[in-house]
C-alpha positions in Angstrom: -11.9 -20.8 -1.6 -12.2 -18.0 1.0 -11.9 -14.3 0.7 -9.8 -12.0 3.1 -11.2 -8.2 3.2 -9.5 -5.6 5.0 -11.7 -2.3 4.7 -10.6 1.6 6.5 -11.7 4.6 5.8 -10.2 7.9 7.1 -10.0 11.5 6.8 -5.9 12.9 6.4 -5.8 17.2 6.3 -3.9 17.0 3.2 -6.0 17.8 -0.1 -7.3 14.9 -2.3 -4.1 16.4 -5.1 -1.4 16.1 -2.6 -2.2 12.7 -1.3 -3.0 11.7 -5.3 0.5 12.8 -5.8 2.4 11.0 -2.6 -0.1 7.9 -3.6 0.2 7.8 -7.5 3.1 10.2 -8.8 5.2 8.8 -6.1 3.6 5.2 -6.3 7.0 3.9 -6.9 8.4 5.9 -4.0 6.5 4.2 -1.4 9.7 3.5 1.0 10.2 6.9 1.9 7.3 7.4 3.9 5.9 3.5 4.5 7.1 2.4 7.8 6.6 -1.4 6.3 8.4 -0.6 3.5 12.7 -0.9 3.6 12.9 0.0 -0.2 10.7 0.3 -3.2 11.9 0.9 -7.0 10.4 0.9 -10.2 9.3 -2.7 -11.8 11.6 -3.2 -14.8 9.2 -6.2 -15.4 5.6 -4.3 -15.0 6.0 -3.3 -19.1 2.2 -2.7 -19.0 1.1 0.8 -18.2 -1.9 1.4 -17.9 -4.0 4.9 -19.5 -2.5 7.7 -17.1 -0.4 5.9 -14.7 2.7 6.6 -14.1 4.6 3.1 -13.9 3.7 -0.2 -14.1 4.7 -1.8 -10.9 7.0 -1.5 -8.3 9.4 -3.9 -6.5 9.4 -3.2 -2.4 11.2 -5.3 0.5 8.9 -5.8 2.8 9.4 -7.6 6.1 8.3 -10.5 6.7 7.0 -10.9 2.8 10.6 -10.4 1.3 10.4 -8.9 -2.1 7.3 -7.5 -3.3 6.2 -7.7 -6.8 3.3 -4.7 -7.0 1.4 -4.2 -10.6 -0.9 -1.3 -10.9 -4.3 -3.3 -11.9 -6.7 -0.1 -11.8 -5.9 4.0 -12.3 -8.4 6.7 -12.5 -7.4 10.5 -12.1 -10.9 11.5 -12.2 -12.1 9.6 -9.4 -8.6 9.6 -7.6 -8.6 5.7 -7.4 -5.3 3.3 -7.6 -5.3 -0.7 -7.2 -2.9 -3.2 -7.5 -2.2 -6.7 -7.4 0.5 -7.8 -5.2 2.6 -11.6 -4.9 5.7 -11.5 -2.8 8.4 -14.4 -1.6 7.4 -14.8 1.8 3.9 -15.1 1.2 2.0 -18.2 2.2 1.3 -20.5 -0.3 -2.9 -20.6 0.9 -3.1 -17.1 0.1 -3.3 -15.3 -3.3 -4.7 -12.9 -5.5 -3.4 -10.1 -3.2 -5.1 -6.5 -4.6 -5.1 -3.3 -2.6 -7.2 -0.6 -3.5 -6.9 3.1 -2.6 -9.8 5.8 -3.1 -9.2 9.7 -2.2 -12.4 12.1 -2.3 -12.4 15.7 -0.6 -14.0 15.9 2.5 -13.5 19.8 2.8 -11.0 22.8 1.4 -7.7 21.2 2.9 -8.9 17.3 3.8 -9.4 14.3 2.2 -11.3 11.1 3.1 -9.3 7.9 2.4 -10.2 4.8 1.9 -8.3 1.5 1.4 -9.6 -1.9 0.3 -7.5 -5.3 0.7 -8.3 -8.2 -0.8 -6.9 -11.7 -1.5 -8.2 -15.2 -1.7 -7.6 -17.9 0.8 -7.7 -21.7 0.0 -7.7 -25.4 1.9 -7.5 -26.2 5.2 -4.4 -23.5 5.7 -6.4 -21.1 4.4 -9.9 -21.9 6.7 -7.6 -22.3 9.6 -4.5 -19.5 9.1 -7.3 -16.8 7.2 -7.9 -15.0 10.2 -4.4 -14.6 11.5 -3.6 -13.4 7.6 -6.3 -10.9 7.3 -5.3 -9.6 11.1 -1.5 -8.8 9.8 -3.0 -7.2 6.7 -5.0 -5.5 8.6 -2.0 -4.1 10.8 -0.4 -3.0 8.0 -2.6 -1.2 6.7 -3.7 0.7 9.5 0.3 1.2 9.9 0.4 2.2 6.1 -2.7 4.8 6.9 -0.5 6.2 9.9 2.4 6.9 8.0 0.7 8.8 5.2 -1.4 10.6 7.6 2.3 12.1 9.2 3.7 12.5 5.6 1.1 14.2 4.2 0.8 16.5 7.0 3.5 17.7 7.9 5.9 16.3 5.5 8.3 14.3 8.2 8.5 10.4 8.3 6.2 9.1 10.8 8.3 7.7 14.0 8.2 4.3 13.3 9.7 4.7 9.5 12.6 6.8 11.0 12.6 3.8 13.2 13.2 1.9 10.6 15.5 3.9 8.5 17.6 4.2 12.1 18.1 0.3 12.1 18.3 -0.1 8.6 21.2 2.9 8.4 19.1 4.5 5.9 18.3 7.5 8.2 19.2 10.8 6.2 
């Protein structure tokens, strides 16, 4: 079995509380500002909460993954960290154990330094020959997903390719 790792780091001028609050208060909330993201909802199904978090999961429509099944695996207010697992429809079968982890830690009086850490497993011959395509789209989105909360934390607008979106979808308010 292989491992795909998808590791960025950035710094967003927003403070470490305003992205904790787009990032963890508005986990389930993630389609209003996520380009890659049509819709997201609370998990009816995520019944486990864990100590200070503020769902369980969340359900997203994703394109090209379908529905997304997202369960919040790891929460700490104190060191501003959330993880979580994520399995979807459109996923290929080679690839599993999807977890994404998010860190915030101030790096000054109005900036924060971000980091994001994808992981998920890869197995067989799919997964020796199709990992590197996989971890290149993962990798895409999350420098996409970076963008976009960079432009929503900042200035509190959509970034241009989620109004994009929202204008094809007909979601555009």
């Amino acid at each position: 079995m292989g491992k795909i790792e998808v590791k960025r780091e950035t710094t967003i001028d927003a403070t470490v509380e305003e992205l904790w609050q787009i990032l963890s208060g508005g986990f389930t909330d993630v389609g209003t500002w996520a380009s890659l993201v049509n819709w997201s909802k609370p998990n009816p199904q995520a019944t486990e909460v864990l100590d200070g978090a503020p769902t369980g999961g969340r359900i997203c429509d994703v394109p090209g993954f379908g529905r997304t099944d997202e369960r919040i695996i790891r929460f700490d207010v104190e060191s501003h960290t959330i993880g979580y697992s994520v399995t979807a429809e459109k996923i290929p079968g080679f690839v599993s154990n999807v977890q994404n982890i998010w860190n915030l830690r101030e790096a000054g009086p109005e900036a924060a330094r971000v980091s994001i850490n994808l992981t998920a497993d890869v197995r067989g011959i799919r997964g020796v020959v199709m990992g590197p395509m996989m971890k290149s789209r993962f990798g895409k989105a999350v420098d996409r997903s970076i963008e976009d909360l960079r432009v929503y934390a900042e200035t509190g607008a959509v970034s241009e390719h989620k109004r994009r979106r929202q204008e094809k979808l007909g979601t555009l308010t």
